[in-house]
VOZA-274209 format. One record per residue: x, y, z of N, C-alpha, C, O in turn. Coordinates in steps of 0.05 Angstrom, whole numbers, plus 32768, in hexadecimal, padded with zeros to 4 digits. Atoms other than C-alpha are relative to their C-alpha. Layout:
XYZXYZXYZXYZ
...
END
This chain:
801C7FFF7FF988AB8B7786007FFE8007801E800E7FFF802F
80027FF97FE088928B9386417FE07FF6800C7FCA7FF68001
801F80147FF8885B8B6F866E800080148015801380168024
80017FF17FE988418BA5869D7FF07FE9801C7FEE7FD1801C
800D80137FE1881D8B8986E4800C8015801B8021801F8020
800B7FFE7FDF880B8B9F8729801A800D8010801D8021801E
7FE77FF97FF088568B96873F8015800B7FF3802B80097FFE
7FEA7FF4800F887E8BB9870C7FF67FF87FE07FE07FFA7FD5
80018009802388878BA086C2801D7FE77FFB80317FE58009
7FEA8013800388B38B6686A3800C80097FE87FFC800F7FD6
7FF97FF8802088E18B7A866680107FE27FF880267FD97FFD
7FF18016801888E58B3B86368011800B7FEB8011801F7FDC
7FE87FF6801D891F8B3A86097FFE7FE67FF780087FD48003
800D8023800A88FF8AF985DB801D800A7FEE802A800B8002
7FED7FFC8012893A8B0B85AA80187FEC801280227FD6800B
7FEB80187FF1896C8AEF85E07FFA7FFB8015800A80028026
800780107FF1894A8ACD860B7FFE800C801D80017FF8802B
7FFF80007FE989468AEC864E7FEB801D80077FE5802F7FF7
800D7FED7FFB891B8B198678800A8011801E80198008802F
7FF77FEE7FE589228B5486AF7FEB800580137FDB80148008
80187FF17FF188F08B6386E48003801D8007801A8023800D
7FFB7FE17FF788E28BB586F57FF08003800B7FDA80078001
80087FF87FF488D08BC287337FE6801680047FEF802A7FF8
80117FED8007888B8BF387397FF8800E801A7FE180138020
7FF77FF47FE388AA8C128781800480207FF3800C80287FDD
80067FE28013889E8C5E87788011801180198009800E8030
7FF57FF47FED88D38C8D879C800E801B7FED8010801E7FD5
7FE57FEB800F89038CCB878C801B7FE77FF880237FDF7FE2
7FE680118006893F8C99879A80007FEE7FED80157FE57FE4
80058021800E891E8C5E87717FFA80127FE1800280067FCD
7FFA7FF2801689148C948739801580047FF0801780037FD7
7FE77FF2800389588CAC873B80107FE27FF0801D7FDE7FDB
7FE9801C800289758C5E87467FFA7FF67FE3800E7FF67FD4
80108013801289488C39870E80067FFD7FE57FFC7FED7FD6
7FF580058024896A8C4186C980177FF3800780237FE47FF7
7FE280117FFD89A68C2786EC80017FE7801180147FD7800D
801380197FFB89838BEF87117FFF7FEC7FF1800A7FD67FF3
8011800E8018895C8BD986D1802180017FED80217FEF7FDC
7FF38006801389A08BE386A980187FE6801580267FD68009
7FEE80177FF189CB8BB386E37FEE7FE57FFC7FFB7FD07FFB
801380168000898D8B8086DE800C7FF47FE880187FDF7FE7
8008800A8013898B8B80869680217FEF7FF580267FDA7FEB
7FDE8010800489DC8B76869080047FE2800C800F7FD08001
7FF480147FF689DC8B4386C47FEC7FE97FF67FF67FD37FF8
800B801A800689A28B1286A8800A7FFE7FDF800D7FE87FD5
7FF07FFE801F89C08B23865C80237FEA8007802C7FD97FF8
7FE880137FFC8A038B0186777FF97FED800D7FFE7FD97FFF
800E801B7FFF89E58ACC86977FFA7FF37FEE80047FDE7FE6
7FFE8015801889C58ABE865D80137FEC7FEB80117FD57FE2
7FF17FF7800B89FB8ACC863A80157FE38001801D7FD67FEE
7FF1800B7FF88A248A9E86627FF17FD87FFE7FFB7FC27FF8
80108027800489EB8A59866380077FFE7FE380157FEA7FDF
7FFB8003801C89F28A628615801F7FF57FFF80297FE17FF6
7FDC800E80088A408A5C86187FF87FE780117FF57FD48001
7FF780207FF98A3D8A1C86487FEB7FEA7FF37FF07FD27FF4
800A8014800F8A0A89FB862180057FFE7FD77FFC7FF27FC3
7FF77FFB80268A2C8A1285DA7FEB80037FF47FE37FEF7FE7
80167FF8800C89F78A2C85C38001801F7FFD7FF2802C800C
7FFB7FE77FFA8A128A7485AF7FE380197FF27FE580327FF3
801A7FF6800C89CB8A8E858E7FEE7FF27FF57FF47FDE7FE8
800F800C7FFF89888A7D85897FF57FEA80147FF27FD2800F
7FFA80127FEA897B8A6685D27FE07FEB7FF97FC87FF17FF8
801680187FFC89568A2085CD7FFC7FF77FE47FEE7FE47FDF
800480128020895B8A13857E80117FE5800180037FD27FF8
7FEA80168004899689DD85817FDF7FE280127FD97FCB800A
800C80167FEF896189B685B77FE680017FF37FDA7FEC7FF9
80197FF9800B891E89CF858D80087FE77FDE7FF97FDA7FCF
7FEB800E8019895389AA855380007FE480057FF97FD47FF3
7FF5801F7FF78966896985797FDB7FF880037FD57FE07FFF
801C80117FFE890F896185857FF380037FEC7FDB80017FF0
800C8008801A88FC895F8543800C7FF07FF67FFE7FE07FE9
7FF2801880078932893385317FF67FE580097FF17FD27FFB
800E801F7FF3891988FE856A7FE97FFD7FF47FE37FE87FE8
801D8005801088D18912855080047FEB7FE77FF57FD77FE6
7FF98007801E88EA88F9850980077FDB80037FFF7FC77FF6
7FF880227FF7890B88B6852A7FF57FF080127FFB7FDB801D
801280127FE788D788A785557FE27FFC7FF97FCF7FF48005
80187FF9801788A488B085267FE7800880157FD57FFA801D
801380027FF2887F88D685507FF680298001800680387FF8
7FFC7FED8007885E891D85548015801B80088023801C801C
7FE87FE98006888B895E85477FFE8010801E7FE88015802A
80077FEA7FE98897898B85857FF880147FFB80008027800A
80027FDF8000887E89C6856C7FDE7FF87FE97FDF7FFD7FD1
801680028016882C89B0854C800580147FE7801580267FE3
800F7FEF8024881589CE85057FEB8015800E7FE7802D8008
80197FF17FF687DD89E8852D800A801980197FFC802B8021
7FF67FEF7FEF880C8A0C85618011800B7FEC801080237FF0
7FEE7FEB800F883C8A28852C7FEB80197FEF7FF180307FEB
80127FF1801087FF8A4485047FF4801A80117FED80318009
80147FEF7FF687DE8A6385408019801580098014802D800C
7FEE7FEE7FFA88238A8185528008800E7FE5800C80247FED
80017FF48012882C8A9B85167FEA800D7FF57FF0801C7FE3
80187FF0800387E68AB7850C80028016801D7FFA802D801D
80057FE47FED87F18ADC8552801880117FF3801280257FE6
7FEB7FEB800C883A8AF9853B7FF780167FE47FFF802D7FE4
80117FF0801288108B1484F87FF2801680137FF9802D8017
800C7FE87FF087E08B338527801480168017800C802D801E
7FEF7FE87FF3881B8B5685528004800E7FF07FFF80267FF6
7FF67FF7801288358B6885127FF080177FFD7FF8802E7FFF
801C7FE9800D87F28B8E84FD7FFE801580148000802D800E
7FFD7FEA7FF887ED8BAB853D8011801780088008802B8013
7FF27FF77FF8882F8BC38544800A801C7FE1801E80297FE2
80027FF9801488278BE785007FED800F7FFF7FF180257FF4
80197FE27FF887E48C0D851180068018800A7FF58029800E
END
């Protein structure tokens, strides 16, 4: 996903967790440089990630194992779920609507 703005654009990668910022500096050189920039960025926060995942063992799906352990407490603490009915529904009614418009 790409978030444009003022100072460039951000490229989310929600798949594995991490994002790049891209500069919106306008030159010949910054033309020339900028695929190889945006491809050193994107390597170096991809291994980062890459790398928090290995020291917290957690080799995919960053934040399920801890999204896992608070529903569990929810369950033994008898108390509500971290993730409402009313927030899963509305997130899942917006992902439908990406869906639709990404399909128009």
């Amino acid at each position: 996903m790409k978030i444009y703005h003022r100072q460039g654009a951000i490229h989310v990668n929600l798949f594995h967790g991490f994002a790049v910022l891209e500069s919106s500096a306008v030159s010949r050189s910054r033309k020339i440089t900028a695929p190889f920039i945006f491809s050193a960025k994107t390597f170096y926060a991809a291994s980062c990630n890459l790398l928090r995942r290995l020291l917290n063992r957690e080799p995919a799906y960053p934040g399920l194992k801890m999204l896992i352990k608070k529903y569990y407490e929810s369950i033994e603490k008898a108390e509500s779920e971290p993730i409402s009915s009313v927030n899963y529904i509305a997130i899942t009614r917006m992902c439908e609507g990406f869906k639709r418009k990404m399909s128009e």
